[in-house]
N, C-alpha and C positions, 0 to 999 in steps of 0.2 A: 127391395132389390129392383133395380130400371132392368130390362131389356136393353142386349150389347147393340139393337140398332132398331130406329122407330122409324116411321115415315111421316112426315109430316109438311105441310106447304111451307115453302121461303118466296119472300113478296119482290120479285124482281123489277128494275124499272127496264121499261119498253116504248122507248121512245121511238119515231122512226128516224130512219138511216138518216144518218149524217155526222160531221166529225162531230158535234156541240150539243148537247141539248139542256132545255131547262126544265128542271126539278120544281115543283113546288109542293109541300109536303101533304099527302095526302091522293095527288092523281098519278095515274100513269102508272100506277105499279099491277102485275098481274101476278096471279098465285103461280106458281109450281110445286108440283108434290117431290119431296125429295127426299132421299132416305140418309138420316143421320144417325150419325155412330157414336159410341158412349166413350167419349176418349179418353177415360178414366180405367178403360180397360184394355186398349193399347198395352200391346208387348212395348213398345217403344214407348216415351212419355212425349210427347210434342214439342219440339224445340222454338225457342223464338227466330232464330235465323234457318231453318227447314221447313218447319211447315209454316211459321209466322205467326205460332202463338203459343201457350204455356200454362197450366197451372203451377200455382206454390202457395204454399202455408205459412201467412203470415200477417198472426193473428193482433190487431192495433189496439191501442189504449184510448183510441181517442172515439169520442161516441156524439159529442157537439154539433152533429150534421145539419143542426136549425140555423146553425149562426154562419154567413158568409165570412166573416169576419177572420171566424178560429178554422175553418177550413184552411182561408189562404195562410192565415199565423202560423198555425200548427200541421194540419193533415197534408196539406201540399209538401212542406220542408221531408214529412213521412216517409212520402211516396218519392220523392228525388232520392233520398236515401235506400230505398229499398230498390227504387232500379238501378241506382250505380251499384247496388253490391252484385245485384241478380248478373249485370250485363258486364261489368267490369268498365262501365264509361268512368272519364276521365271526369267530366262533367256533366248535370243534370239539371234543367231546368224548368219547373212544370207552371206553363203557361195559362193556362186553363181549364175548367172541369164543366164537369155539367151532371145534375141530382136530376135521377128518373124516377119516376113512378108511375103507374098504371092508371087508364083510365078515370078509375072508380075513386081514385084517392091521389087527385092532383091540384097543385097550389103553386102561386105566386115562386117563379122561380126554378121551376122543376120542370121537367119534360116526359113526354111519356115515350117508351121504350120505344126503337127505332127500328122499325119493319123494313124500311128499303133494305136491301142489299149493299152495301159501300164497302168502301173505304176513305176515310176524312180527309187524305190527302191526293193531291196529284205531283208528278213530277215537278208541274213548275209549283203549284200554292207550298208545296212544301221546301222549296230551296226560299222561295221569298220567306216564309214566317221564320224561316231557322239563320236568314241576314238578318233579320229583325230584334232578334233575343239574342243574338253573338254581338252585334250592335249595342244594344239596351245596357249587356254583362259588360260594355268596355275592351270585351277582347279582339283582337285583330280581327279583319276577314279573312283574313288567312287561315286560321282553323277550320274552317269548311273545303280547306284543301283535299283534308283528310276526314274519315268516313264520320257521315252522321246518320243519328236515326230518330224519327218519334212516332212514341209506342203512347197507348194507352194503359192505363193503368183502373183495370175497373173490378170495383167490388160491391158486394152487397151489405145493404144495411139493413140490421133490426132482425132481419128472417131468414132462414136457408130460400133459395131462390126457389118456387114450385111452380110458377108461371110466369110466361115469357121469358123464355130463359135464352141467352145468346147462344147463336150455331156462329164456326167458323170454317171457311174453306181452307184448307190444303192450299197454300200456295204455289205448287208445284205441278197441280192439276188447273190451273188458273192460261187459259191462251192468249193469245195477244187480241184475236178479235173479240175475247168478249170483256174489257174495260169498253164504258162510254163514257168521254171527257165530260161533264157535267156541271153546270152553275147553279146550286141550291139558292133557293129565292125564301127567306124565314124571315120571321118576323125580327127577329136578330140583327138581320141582313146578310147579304149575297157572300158564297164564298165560292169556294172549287172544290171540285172532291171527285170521284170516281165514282159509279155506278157502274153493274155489272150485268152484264146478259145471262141465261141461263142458259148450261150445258151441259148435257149428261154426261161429261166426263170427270166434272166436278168434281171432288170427294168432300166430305160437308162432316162437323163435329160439333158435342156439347162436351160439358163439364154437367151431368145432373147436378140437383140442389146443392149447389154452392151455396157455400154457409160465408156469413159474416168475417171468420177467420180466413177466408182465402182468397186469392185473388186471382187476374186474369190477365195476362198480358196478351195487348195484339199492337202488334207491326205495323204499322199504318204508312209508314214510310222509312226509305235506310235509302242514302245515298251509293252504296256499293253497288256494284255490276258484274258483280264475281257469282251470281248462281244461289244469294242469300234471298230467302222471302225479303222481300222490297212492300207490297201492298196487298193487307190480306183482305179477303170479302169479308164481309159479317155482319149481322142483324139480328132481331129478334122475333121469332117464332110462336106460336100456339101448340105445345107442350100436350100432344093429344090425352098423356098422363098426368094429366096437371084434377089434384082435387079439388070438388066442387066448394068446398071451405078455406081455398089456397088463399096465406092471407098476398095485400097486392104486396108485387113486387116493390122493393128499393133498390135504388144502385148509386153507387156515384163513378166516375169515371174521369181520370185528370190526365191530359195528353203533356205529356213532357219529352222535350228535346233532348237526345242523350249525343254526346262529345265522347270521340274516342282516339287517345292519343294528342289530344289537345295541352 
């Protein structure tokens, strides 16, 4: 049994003032101690357009996570599948993933869990990558008339989660002054994305050991201006209850554009 709320550091980035700054992975982040709550024990379950993110039980057949190949063949087509059923989008298109694992046990390919504080997209990188795949699909630009969103879709593999386990803010406890517009510089190459200040009005949550059957939905962008979580913070933490035989974490995580009323 977890404790309904632990404290534990979230690694914010701290750039100084100004509209712009740039990220590169590994400096500029400072600890904050912050207290998260087990949100698996919420009277309310966490919705994806309230607080901007979600568990659900939905456990996959597919176990091939060595092969690039059968991810994009198979597990990707998966996940468009389970979030159009989750969200009710009309269309689903998952662009991209990315395999994490932990310091201790990492390889060609994989990344190790993500301490900044973000959110993957911004206002404008995310209208540009979502002309991109509405383009790519052949469909009008006009479907971006009407609302879009893209969410991530992240789950673990192999083990129930017992280290580094992802916290998500509250979108609604989220203020305007603390996104900082951000250019991540990876060895990937440069994108945009949101970084966030930290503030004690935050409210901050996990999903403890998340098993292999379940998954995670977070919000990373929704073109709506109607009051719906738009961009949720989120990262990965030091699990003060994390055992010393925790084996390392897996994850994968596939970021897809969802179409609604398209």
């Amino acid at each position: 049994m977890t404790n309904s709320v632990i404290s534990a550091d979230l690694r914010f980035f701290d750039p100084p003032p100004g509209n712009r700054a740039i990220y590169r992975p590994g400096t500029g982040l400072v600890a904050h101690p912050v207290t998260i709550a087990d949100a698996r024990r919420l009277d309310q379950e966490p919705e994806l357009d309230r607080e901007g993110f979600r568990l659900a039980e939905e456990p996959s057949p597919f176990q091939d996570f060595d092969s690039r190949d059968a991810i994009i063949d198979r597990y990707c087509p998966e996940a468009e599948r389970i979030l159009a059923r989750l969200t009710g989008a009309s269309h689903a298109f998952a662009f991209d993933f990315t395999m994490r694992k932990n310091a201790r046990d990492r390889g060609a390919r994989v990344q190790s869990p993500a301490l900044r504080i973000h959110a993957d997209f911004t206002e404008g990188s995310g209208r540009d990558i979502a002309a991109r795949l509405v383009a790519a699909a052949g469909l009008p630009a006009t479907v971006l008339e009407r609302r879009f969103a893209i969410v991530n879709l992240w789950r673990p593999i192999g083990d129930a989660v017992l280290e580094w386990p992802l916290a998500f803010c509250d979108a609604r406890t989220v203020a305007p002054e603390d996104y900082i517009l951000t250019d991540l510089m990876a060895e990937a190459g440069a994108s945009e994305s949101y970084s966030f200040r930290f503030n004690p009005r935050q409210r901050w949550y996990y999903f403890p050991r998340m098993s292999p059957s379940e998954i995670a939905l977070i919000k990373v962008f929704d073109s709506a201006t109607d009051g719906r979580a738009r961009f949720v913070p989120h990262g990965s933490f030091a699990d003060p209850a994390t055992p010393e035989d925790a084996p390392p974490r897996q994850s994968i995580e596939v970021r897809i554009l969802a179409l609604f009323g398209a």
